[in-house]
FITOR-869707 format. One record per residue (C-alpha): residue in one letter; x, y, z. Coordinates in steps of 0.1 Angstrom, whole numbers, plus 5000, padded with zeros to 4 digits. Example, Ala and Ser with C-alpha at 12.3 -4.5 7.8 and 13.67 -1.06 7.14 Angstrom:
BEGIN
A512349555078S513749895071
***
This chain:
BEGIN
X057420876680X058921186687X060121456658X063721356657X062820966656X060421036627X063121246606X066120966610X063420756596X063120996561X065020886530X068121086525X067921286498X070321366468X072021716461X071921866431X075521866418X074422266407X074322306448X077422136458X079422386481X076422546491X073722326503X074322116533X074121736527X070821556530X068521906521X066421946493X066022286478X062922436479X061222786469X058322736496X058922866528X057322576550X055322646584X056822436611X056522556652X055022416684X051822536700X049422836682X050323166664X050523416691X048423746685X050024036700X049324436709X052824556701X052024886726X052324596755X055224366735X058324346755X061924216745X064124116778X068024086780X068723916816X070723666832X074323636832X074924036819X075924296837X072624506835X069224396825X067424556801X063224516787X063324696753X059924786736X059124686701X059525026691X062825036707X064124776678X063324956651X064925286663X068025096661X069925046624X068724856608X070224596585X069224356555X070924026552X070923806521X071223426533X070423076529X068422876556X068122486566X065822336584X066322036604X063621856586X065621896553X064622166533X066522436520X065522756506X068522956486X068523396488X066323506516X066123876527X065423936565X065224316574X066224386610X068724426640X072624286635X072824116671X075924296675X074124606668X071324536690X074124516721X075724826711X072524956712X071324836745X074924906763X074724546778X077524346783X077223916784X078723776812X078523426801X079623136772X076223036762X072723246759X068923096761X066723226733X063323246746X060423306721X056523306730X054522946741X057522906766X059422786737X063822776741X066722756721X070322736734X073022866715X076622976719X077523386722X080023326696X077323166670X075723546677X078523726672X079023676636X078223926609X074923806593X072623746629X069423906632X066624036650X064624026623X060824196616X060724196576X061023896547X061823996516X060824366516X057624276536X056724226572X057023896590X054023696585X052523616620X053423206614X056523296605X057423506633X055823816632X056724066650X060023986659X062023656652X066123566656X068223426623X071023256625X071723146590X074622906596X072822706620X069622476616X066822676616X064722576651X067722766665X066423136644X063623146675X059823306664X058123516687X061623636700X061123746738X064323736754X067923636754X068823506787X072923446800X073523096809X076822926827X076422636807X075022496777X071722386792X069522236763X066122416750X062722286736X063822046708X067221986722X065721806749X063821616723X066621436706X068121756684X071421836689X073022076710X074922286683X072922216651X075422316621X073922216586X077222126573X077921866602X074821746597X074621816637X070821696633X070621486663X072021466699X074721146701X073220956675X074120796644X071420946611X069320746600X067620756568X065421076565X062321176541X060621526535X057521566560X058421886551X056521906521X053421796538X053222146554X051722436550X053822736540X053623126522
***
């Protein structure tokens, strides 16, 4: 049983009335910060760590890790939901607005749709315009502190209005697409978009009834 089949088997939990408005339907708030990815924890020498913008834009560009962080940098106060049904309310991520990283960079997309591509060949499709809203980041810090290497350390994407498996760890590259091809878990029965508030959990399916595996995890 795959990862989508297990969570539309989950009970579907209730919302506190105190989180109406704010908290998608079927999460459960949480102040843990659950570890869930595919394949090890990567270990990196950030002297050899590359960041590639390629594709469908009209230049290509490989930026070093030192290369983010002379660029502004931003803090963004946000919520984030995870697929698997946890919520966790007033996160700080320290890092680069995507629309300051391609100011930065001087590249311009050519294209509808972008790849994310993070380390252990891990993908994540995802809409230009779902990156060009105020509050998206290439983010290196969590709450004041550097990224934890299981959460993402050293550089990781969030997109706060979307289900989390689309805020990539171990960000590597944003490729141009012409169409919405599907990444890793989108191939695996997740849906294409993935907005919380849709409940865009799985790909042209009915929900079923989920429960938290979440809390099984480990987490900081």
């Amino acid at each position: 049983m795959n990862k989508a089949d297990r969570i539309k088997r989950m009970k579907t939990p209730e919302i506190d009335p105190k989180y109406e408005g704010r908290v998608p339907p079927g999460q459960v708030v949480t102040e843990r910060f659950p570890i869930l990815h595919e394949g090890d924890v990567p270990e990196y020498n950030l002297e050899e760590w590359t960041l590639r913008v390629f594709g469908l834009v009209d230049k290509e560009v490989t930026l070093s890790y030192q290369d983010i962080l002379d660029m502004p940098q931003t803090t963004v106060k946000c919520d984030i939901h995870c697929v698997t049904r946890w919520t966790r309310l007033d996160n700080e991520f320290t890092g680069v607005l995507f629309t300051d990283f391609l100011k930065a960079v001087g590249v311009e997309l050519k294209s509808k749709y972008i790849m994310l591509h993070g380390d252990n060949d891990y993908t994540s499709n995802i809409e230009v315009k779902d990156l060009l809203r105020d509050d998206i980041l290439l983010a290196h810090s969590f709450n004041g502190e550097p990224l934890t290497a299981k959460h993402g350390y050293p550089l990781r994407l969030v997109v706060p209005h979307l289900y989390f498996w689309k805020s990539v760890k171990w960000l590597r590259g944003f490729e141009g697409i012409d169409e919405n091809h599907p990444g890793f878990w989108e191939q695996n029965g997740f849906h294409l978009r993935g907005d919380p508030f849709k409940e865009e959990r799985f790909s042209g399916e009915d929900l079923g009834i989920p429960e938290d595996e979440w809390v099984h995890k480990d987490y900081d």
